[in-house]
C-alpha positions in Angstrom: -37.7 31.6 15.6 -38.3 31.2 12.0 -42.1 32.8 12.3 -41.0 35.5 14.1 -38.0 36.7 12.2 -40.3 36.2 8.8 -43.2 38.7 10.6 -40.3 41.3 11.4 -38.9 41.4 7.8 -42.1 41.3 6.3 -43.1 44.3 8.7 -39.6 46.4 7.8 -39.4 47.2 11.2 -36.0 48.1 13.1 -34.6 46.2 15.3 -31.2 44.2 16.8 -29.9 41.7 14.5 -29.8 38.5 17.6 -29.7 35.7 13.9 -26.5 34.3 12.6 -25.6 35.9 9.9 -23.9 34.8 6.7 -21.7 36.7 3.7 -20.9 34.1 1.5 -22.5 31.5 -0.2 -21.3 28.7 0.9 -24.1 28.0 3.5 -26.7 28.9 0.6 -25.3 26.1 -1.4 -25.5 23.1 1.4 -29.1 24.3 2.0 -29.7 23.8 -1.5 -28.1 20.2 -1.8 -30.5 19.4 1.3 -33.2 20.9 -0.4 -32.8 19.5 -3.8 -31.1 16.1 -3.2 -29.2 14.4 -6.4 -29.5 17.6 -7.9 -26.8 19.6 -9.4 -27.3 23.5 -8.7 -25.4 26.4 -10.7 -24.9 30.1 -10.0 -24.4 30.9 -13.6 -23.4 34.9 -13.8 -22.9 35.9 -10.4 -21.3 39.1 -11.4 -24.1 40.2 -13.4 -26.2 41.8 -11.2 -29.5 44.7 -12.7 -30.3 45.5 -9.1 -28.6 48.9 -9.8 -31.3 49.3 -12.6 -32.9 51.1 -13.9 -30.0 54.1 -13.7 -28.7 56.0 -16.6 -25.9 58.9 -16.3 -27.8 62.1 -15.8 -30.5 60.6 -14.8 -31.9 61.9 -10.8 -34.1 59.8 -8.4 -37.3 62.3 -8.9 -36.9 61.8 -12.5 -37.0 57.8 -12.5 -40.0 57.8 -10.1 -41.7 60.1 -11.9 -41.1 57.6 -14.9 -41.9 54.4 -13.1 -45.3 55.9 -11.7 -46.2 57.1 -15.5 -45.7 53.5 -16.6 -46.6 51.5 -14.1 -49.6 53.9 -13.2 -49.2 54.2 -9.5 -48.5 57.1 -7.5 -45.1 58.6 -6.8 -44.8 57.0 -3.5 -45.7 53.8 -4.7 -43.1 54.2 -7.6 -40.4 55.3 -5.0 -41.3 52.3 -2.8 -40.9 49.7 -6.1 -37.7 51.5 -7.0 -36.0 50.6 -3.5 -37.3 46.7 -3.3 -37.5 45.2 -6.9 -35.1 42.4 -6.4 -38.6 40.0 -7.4 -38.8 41.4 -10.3 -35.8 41.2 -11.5 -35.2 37.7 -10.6 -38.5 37.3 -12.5 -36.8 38.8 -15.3 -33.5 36.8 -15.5 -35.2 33.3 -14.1 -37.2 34.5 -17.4 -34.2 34.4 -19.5 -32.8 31.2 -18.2 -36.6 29.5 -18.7 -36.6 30.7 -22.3 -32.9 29.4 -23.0 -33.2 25.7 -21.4 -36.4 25.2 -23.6 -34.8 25.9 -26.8 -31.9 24.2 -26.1 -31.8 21.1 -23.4 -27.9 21.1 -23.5 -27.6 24.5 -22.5 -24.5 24.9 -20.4 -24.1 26.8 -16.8 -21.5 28.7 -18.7 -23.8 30.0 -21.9 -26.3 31.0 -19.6 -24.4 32.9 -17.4 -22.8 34.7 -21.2 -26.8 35.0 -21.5 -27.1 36.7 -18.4 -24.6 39.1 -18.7 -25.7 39.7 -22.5 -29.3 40.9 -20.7 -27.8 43.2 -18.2 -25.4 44.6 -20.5 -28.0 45.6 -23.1 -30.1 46.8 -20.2 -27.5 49.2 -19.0 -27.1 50.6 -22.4 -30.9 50.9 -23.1 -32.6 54.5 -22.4 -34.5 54.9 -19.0 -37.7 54.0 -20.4 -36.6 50.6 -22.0 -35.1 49.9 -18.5 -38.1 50.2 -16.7 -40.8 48.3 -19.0 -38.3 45.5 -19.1 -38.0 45.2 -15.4 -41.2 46.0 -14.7 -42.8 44.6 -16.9 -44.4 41.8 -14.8 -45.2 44.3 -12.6 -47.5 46.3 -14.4 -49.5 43.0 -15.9 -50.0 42.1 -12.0 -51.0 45.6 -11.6 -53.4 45.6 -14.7 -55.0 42.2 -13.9 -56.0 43.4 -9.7 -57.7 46.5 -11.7 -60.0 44.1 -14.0 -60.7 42.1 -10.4 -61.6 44.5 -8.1 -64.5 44.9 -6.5 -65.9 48.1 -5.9 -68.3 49.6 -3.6 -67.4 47.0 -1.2 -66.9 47.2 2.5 -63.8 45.1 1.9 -62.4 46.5 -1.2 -59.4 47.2 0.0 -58.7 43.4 1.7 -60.2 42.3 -1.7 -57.2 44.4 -3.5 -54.6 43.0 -0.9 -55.8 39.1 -1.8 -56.0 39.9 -5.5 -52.5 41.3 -5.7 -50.9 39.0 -4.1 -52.5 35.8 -5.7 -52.3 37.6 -9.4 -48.0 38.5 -8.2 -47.7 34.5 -7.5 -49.7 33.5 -10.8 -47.5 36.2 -13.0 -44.3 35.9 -11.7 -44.1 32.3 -10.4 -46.9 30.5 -12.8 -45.3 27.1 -11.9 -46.4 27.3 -8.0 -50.0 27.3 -8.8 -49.6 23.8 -10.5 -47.4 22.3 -7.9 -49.6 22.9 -5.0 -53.2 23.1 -4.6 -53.0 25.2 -1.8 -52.6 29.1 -2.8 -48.6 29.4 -2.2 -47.8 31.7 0.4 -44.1 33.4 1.1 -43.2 30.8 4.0 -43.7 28.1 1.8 -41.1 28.8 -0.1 -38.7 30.4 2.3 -35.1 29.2 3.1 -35.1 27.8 6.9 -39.1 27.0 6.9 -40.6 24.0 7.7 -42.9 23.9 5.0 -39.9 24.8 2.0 -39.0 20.9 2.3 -42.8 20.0 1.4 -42.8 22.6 -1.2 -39.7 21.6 -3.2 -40.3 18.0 -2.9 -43.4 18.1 -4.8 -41.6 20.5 -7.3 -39.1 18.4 -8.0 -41.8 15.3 -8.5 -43.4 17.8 -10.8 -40.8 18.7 -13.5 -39.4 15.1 -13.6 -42.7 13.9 -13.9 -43.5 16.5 -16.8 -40.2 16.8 -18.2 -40.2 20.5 -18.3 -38.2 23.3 -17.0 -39.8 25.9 -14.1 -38.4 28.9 -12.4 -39.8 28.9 -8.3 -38.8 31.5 -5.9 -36.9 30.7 -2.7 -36.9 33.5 -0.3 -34.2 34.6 2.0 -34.2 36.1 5.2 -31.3 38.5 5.6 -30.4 41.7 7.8 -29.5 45.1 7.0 -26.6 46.1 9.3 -26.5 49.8 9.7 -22.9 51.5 10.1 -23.3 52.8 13.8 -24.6 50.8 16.9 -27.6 52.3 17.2 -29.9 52.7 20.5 -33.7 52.1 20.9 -34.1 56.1 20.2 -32.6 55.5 16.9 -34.1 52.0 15.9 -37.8 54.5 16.2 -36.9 56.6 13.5 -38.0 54.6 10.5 -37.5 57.0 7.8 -33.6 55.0 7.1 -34.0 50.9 6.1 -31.6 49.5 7.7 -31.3 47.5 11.3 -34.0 45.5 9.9 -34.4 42.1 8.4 -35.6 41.9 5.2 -36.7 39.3 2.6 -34.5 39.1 -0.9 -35.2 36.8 -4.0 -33.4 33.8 -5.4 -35.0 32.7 -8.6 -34.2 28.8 -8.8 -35.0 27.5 -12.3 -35.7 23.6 -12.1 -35.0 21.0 -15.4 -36.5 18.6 -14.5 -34.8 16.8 -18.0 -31.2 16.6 -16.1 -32.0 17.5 -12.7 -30.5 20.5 -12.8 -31.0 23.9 -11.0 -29.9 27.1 -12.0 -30.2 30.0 -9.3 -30.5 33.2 -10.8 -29.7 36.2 -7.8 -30.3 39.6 -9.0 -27.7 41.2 -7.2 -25.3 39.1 -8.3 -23.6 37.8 -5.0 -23.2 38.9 -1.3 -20.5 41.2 -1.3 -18.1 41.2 2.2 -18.4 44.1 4.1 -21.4 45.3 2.0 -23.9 45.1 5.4 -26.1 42.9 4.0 -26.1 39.5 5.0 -28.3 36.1 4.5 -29.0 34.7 7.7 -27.7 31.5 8.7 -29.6 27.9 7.3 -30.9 26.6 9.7 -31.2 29.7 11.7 -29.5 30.0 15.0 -29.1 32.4 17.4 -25.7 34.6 17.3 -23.1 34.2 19.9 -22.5 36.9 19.9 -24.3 39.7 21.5 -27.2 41.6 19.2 -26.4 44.5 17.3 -26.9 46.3 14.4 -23.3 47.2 13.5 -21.4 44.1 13.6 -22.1 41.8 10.9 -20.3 38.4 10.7 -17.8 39.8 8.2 -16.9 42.8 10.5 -16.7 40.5 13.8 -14.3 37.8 11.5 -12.5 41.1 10.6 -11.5 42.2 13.9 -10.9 38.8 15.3 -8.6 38.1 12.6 -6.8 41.5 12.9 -6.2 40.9 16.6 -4.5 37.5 16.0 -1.9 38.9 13.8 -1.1 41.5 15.9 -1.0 39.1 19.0 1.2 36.5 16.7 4.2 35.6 17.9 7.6 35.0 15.9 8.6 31.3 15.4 11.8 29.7 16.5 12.8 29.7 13.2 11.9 33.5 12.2 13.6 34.4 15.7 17.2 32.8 14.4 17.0 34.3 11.0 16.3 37.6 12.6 19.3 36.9 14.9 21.6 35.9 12.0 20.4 39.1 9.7 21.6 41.3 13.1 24.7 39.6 13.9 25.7 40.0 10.3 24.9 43.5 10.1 26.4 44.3 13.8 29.9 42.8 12.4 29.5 44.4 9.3 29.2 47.9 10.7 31.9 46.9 13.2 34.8 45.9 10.7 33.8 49.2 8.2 34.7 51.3 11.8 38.0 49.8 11.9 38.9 50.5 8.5 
């Protein structure tokens, strides 16, 4: 199941949600305990989220494509593609902060660097469009500079070439740690929640930064699904011009000290929000119960089912006497004002 449901998100391709979905994090923080025993993990900052970024009042979509394509020199389609899926980079960006923090300071607290956190996005949101953009991108474009100084050209396979390059030079920029973990070149389902291999991959992280004593940010990717709001049929699932009804991959940024054994995950949109149609899928995945779909999310099914039972619940012995006793007075009440 796991294979398969990685290949569809990977592939953005529409389709019925048939996983177990999730809203909150609770399920997300077991996996992690399993994953990381003896640890302790943190979610410092959950509220501050630069997902929404770069935005700036005033400021249309054109316009901040046409700004992202300048800087990161890419065309406009490329730009509007990075626009709608940079949670990497920004978990880059604030497992960055967190990185730079624990070294200067080993007795860092959860709490100062989630007030660290919400410092960064702050002075993001109130930084011009351009500042936003070469700060979030900014790992971006090196990965994008470096495949341009690799490529081959005039090669029957230039354009494999580029694919390898980017996404070895993506892996060596944003998550330099990996490559001196494993020897073998790390690959998204090695470190993906719910894989077989993620156990293998941790494990000889964690021997890694107790051994060295250091501090590392790692990705661990998440499969989720993007509900749509309508049920949709098979003639709209082939129109793939909308992304939703689709899994999809999103970014936690785990920071490892290997000093105290502590991990600090860094999510760039800040939490899963109820009701918001996004939802992680279930650790270890299982199949739903319920029947697929891409309207009903777990939140929406818990939703009804809970709205159902209080309209089906029944009075108690107890509420039935003090409604009786509330009537009875009322009824003699009204009775001896008549008589008057």
């Amino acid at each position: 199941m796991f294979s398969t449901v990685l290949r569809e998100a990977l592939a953005r391709r529409r389709m019925c949600c048939t996983v177990l979905t999730e809203y909150d994090s609770q399920n997300l923080k077991t996996y992690l305990s399993s994953l990381l025993p003896g640890w302790h993990t943190f979610f410092p900052a959950t509220e501050a989220s630069i997902t929404h970024l770069p935005s700036q009042r005033g400021s249309s979509r054109s316009k901040k494509v046409q700004e992202l394509a300048t800087f990161l020199g890419v065309t406009a389609q490329v730009a509007d593609d990075r626009l709608d899926g940079h949670c990497e980079t920004c978990a880059v960006l604030m497992a960055s902060t967190v990185e730079k923090v624990l070294l200067a300071n080993q007795n860092c607290t959860a709490d100062v660097l989630g007030r660290c956190l919400i410092a960064l996005r702050n002075d993001l949101t109130k930084a011009s469009l351009k500042v936003q953009m070469e700060t979030i991108f900014a790992a971006e474009r090196k990965v994008l500079l470096s495949v341009q100084q690799k490529d081959v050209k005039d090669d029957d396979d230039a354009a494999t070439l580029h694919k390898e390059n980017r996404a070895n030079e993506r892996t060596r920029i944003f998550w330099p740690a990996t490559s001196e973990i494993s020897l073998v070149l790390p690959r998204t389902r090695s470190w993906c929640a719910g894989g077989s291999e993620t156990q293998n991959s941790f494990a000889s992280a964690v021997d890694f930064v107790c051994e060295k004593g250091t501090v590392v940010r790692l990705p661990l990717y998440l499969l989720c699904y993007i509900f749509d709001g309508d049920e949709l049929t098979k003639a709209d699932l082939e129109y793939t011009e909308i992304e939703t009804a689709q899994y999809s991959v999103h970014v936690l940024a785990l920071v490892l000290d290997g000093r105290t054994k502590t991990c600090y995950a860094c999510d760039p949109n800040g939490h899963f929000k109820p009701g918001s149609g996004l939802e992680y899928l279930h650790l270890p995945l299982q199949e739903r119960s319920d029947v697929a779909t891409t309207f009903l999310s777990k939140h929406d099914i818990e939703r009804q089912r809970n709205t159902a039972t209080k309209r089906r619940k029944k009075c108690t012995p107890k509420q039935v006497y003090s409604y009786y006793f509330f009537f009875s007075k009322f009824t003699s009440f009204v009775f001896r004002k008549r008589k008057k």
